[in-house]
N, C-alpha and C positions, 0 to 999 in steps of 0.2 A: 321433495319439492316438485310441485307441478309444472310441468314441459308445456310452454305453446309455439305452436309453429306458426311461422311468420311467412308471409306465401307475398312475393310481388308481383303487378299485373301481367308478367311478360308471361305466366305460365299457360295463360289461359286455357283455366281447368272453367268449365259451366258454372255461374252464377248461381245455379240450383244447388249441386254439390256445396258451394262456400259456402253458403247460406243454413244448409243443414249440420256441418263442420263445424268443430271445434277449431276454428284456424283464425289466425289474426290476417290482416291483408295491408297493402301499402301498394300503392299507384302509380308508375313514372305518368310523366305529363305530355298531352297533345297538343299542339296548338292548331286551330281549326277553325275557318270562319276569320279571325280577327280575336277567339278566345282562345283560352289556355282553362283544358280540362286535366281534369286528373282520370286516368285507368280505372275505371271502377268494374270493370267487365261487363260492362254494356249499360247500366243503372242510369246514367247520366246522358251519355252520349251512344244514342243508337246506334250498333253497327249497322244494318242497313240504310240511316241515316250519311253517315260517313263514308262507305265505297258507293254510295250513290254518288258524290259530290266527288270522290275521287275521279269517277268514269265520265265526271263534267268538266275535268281539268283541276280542281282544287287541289294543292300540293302542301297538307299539313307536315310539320313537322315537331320534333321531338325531344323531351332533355330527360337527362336519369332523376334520380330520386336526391335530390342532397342528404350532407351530414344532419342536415337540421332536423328536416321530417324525419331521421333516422333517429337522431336524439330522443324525438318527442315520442315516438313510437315504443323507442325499447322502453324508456320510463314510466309509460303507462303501463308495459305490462312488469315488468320486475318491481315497481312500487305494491304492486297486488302480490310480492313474495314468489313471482314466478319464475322459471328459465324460458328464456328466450333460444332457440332453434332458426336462425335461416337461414337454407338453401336457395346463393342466388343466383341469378341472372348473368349469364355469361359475360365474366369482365374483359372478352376478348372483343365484347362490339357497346359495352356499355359500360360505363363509369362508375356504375350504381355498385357493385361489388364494394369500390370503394370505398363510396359514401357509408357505405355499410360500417367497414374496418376502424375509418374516422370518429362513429356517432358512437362506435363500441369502448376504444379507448377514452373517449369525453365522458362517457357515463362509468366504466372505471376510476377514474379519476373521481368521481363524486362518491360512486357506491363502489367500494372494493371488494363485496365481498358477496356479489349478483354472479348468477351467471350468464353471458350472452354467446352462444357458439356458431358460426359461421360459417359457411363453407361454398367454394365457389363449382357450381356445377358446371361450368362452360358447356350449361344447356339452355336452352330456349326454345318460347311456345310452348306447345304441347309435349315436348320432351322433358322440357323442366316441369311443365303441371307433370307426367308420371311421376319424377322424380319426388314431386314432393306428395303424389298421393299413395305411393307407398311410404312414406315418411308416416302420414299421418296414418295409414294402414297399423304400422307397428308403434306410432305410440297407442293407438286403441289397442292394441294387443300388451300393451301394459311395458314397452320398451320404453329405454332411458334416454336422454336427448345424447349422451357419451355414446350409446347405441348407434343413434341414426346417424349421427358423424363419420361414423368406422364405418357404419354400411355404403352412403354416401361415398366416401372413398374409396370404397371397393368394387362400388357399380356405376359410379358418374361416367368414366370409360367405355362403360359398355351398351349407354345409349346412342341407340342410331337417329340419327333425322335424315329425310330423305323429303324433298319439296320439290316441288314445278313450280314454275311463275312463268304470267301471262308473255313476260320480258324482262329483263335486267333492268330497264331503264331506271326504277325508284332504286333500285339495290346501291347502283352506279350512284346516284343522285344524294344518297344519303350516307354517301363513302364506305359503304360495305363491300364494294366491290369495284374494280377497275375500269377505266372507259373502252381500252382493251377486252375486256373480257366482256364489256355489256351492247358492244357492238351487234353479235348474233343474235340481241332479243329484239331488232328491229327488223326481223328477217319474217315471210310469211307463214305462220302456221307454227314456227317452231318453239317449241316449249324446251326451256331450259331448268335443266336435273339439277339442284344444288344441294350438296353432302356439308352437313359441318362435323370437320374433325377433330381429333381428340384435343386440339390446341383451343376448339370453341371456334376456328376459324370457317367460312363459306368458300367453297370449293364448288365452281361451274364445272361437273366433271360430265357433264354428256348432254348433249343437244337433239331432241327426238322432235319429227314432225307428227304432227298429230295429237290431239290433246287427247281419245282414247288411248294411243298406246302411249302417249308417257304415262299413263293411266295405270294401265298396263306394267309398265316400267318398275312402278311403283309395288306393287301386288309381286313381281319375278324378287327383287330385295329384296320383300319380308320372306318368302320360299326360300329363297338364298341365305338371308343371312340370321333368319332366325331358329326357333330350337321350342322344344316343350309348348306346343301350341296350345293344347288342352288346358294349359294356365295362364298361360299370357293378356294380359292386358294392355292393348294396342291403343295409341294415342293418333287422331286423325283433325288437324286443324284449316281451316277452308277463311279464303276471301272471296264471304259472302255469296261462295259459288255450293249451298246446301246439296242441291240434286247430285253434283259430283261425288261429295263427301259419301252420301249415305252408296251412290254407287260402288265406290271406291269400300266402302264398309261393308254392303252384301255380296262381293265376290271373296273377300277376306274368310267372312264368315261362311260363306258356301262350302269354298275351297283347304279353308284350312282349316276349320270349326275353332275359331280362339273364342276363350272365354267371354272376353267382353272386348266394347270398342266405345272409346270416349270420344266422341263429337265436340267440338265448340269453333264457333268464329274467331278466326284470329282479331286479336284487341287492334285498337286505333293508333297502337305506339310501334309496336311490331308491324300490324297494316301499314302502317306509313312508307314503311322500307320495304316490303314485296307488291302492294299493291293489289287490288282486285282481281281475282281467281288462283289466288296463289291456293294450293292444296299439299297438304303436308302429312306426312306416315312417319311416324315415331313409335319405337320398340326397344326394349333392352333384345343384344345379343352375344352369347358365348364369344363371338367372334370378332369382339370389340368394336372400336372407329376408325381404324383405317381400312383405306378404301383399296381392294383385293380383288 
């Protein structure tokens, strides 16, 4: 039986990438302007469009994915004889896991004898797009969707996310993060470190002035906490702030020669909660997610 993997907007892997992929896609929703778009990673609703309007004051916000759209998704593709594969979206700040689990048991209930397998990465952004671009890595290498579940399971742990934001304030705003803790992003210059750990949860663990050296900050973690650089494929997602990102990418590559480095905008659902300039560094490491 052929495997396809099912990939939601929050991973934001490049537009290009999906598009040449064998991968199926599914959208949480923005709501923006007075409308409600769906995630397409970027197709619909420009990201440069959207942190423009952000840095004007406009305060979009956001819902998961229901059981419905999950319904109508899996049965498009298991109708075609396939297995379904997704790897999703941290159910530790989104609901959309769920909806997942919901749409799986509904379509159970109709087709008994489909497979749909799921599994909850408590990653997001760009740590979840690696997640799932090694996934689709190994089924072109001719793995079993039974495969990337076990794999999943034994490396979702060991992805790091490591981010800056301009401020806590959208973090705070969109309940990801406490009024307490989003106090110091009204402070001048200071850029705040956010780690999510192995729970999927946001951890303000360090407050740097200076948006070079949280920069900086960023670039000492991956020396720190990673391993086999000569193979590694590094995950680097940006609001709308490109010149930092690719900065942020040819000291990477300078200093530690990793294999490759995936670029993209973070999407308009995720944008919504960190806000313009947020910059983010994502890598699997030996040394797991908690923070040491």
């Amino acid at each position: 039986m052929e495997t396809v993997l099912l990939i939601d907007s929050s991973c934001d892997l490049p537009l290009e990438f999906i598009e040449k992929s064998n991968i199926e896609t599914i959208g949480l929703m923005c709501h923006f302007k007075g409308n409600e778009y769906e995630d397409d990673f970027g197709k619909t609703l420009k990201y440069e469009e959207f942190y423009n309007a952000m840095r004007s004051g406009e305060k979009p916000s956001t819902s998961q994915i229901n059981s419905y759209r999950f319904h109508e998704k899996f049965k498009e593709i298991i109708e075609k004889g396939k297995e379904v594969v997704y790897l999703a979206f941290d159910s530790a700040i989104s609901g959309t896991f769920d909806s997942a689990q919901i749409a799986k048991m509904q379509i159970l209930d109709e087709y008994p004898n489909v497979s749909i397998k799921i599994f909850d990465t408590k990653c997001a952004s760009i740590g979840e797009g690696l997640v799932n671009y090694y996934a689709w890595r190994a089924l072109e290498d001719g793995k079993t969707g039974e495969d990337i579940i076990n794999w999943a399971k034994e490396n979702c742990n060991n992805m790091n996310h490591w981010f800056m934001v301009e401020s806590l304030f959208h973090l705070k705003r969109g309940g990801r993060l406490s009024m307490s803790k989003a106090v110091v992003g009204t402070l001048l210059s200071i850029k705040p470190i956010i780690f999510m750990d192995e729970n999927g949860e946001l951890i303000n663990v360090v407050n740097i002035r200076g948006r070079k050296k949280a920069i900086r900050f960023l670039v000492d973690k991956l020396k720190e906490r990673g391993n086999d650089f000569e193979n590694m494929v590094v995950g680097i997602s940006h609001g709308d702030c490109l010149t930092d990102a690719e900065y942020l990418r040819d000291i990477i590559k300078d200093e530690l020669k990793v294999k490759e480095v995936i670029i993209n905008h973070v999407g308009p659902v995720i944008g919504s909660h960190v806000g313009p300039g947020m910059l983010s560094l994502c890598f699997f490491s030996n040394k797991g997610r908690k923070i040491i």
